[in-house]
One Martini backbone bead per residue (centre of mass of N, CA, C, O) as a GRO file, in nm:
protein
   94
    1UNK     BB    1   5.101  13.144   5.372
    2UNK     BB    2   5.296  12.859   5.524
    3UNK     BB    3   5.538  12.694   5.474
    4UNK     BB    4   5.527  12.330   5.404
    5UNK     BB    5   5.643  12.040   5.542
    6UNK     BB    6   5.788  11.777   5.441
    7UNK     BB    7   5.777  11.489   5.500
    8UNK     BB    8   5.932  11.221   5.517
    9UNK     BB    9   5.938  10.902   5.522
   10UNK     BB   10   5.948  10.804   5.760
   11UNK     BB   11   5.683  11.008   5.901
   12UNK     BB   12   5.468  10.875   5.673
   13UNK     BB   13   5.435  10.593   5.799
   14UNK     BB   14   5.293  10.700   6.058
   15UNK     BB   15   5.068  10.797   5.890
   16UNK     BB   16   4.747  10.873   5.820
   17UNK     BB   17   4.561  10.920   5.556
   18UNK     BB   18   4.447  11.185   5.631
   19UNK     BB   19   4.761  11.321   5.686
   20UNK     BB   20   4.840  11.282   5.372
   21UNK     BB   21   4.609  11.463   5.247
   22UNK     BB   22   4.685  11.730   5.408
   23UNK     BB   23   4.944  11.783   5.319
   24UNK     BB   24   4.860  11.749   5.005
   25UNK     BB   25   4.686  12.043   5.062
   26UNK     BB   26   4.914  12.220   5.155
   27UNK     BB   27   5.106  12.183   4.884
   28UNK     BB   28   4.839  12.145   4.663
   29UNK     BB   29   4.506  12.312   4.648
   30UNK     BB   30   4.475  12.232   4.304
   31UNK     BB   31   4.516  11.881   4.339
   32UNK     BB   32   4.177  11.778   4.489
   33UNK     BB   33   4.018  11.527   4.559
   34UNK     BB   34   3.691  11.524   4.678
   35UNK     BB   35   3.733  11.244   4.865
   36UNK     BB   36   3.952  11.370   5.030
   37UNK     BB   37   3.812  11.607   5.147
   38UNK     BB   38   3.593  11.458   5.305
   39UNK     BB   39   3.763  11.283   5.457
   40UNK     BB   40   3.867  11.503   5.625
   41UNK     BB   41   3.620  11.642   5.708
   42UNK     BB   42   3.485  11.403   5.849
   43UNK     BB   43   3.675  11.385   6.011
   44UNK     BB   44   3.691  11.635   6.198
   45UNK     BB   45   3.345  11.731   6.143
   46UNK     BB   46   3.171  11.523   6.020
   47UNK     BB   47   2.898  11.535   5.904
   48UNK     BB   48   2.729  11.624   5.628
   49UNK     BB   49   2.541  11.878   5.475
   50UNK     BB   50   2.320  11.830   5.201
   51UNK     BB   51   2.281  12.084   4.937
   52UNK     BB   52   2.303  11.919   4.669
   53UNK     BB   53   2.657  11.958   4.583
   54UNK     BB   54   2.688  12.095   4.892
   55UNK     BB   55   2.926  12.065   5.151
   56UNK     BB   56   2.846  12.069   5.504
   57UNK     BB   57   2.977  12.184   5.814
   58UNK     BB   58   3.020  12.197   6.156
   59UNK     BB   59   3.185  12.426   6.371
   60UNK     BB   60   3.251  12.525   6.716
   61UNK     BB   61   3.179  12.791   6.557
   62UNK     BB   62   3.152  13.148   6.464
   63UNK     BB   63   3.160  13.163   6.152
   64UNK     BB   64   3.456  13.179   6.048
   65UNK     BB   65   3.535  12.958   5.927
   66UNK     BB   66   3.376  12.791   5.632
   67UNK     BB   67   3.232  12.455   5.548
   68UNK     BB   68   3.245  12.446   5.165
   69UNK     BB   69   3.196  12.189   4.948
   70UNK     BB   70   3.252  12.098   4.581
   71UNK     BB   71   3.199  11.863   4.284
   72UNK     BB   72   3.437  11.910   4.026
   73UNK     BB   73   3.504  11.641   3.880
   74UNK     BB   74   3.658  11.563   4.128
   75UNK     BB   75   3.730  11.826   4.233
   76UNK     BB   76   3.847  12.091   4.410
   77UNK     BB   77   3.855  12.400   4.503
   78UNK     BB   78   4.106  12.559   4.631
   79UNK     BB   79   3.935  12.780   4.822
   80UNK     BB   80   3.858  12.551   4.962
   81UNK     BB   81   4.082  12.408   5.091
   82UNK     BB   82   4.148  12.688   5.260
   83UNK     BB   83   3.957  12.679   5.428
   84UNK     BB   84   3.988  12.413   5.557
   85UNK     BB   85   4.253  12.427   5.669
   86UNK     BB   86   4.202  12.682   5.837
   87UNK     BB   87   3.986  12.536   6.040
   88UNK     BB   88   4.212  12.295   6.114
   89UNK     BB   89   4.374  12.506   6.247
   90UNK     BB   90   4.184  12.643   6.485
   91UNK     BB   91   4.122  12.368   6.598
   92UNK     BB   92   4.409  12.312   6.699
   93UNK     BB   93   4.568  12.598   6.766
   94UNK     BB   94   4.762  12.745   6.502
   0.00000   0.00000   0.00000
């Protein structure tokens, strides 16, 4: 993974809550708690198709990566954040 830049002071004032739990879940994969990563996952990709306790999102392409979240104790495992940051790469075009 290409390692990112944390924003300045100024720069987090201009952000909105998506853009600063995107960049937290940049910089610490293992440390995301679920709530922040479906608000992510719901600005990007829409609402959640829900079976159990597995959220699944759809994505304007076929395959990989694909969306699916899972509530861990209140945590996301580390695996599903790369999953999703990967998509959000992919969605920008970057």
């Amino acid at each position: 993974m290409v390692p990112y830049m944390v924003p300045s002071r100024k720069e987090r004032e201009g952000m909105t809550s998506v853009d600063k739990i995107e960049v937290a879940m940049r910089n610490n994969a293992t440390d995301i708690r679920f709530a922040d990563c479906l608000k992510v996952c719901t600005h990007y990709f829409g609402k959640a198709r829900i079976k159990g306790s597995h959220h699944r999102f759809k994505t304007p392409w076929l395959g990989d990566p694909r969306i699916n979240i899972q509530n861990r104790n209140g945590m996301v495992a580390a695996y599903q954040v790369d999953q999703v940051l990967a998509a959000i790469s992919k969605l920008k075009g970057e």
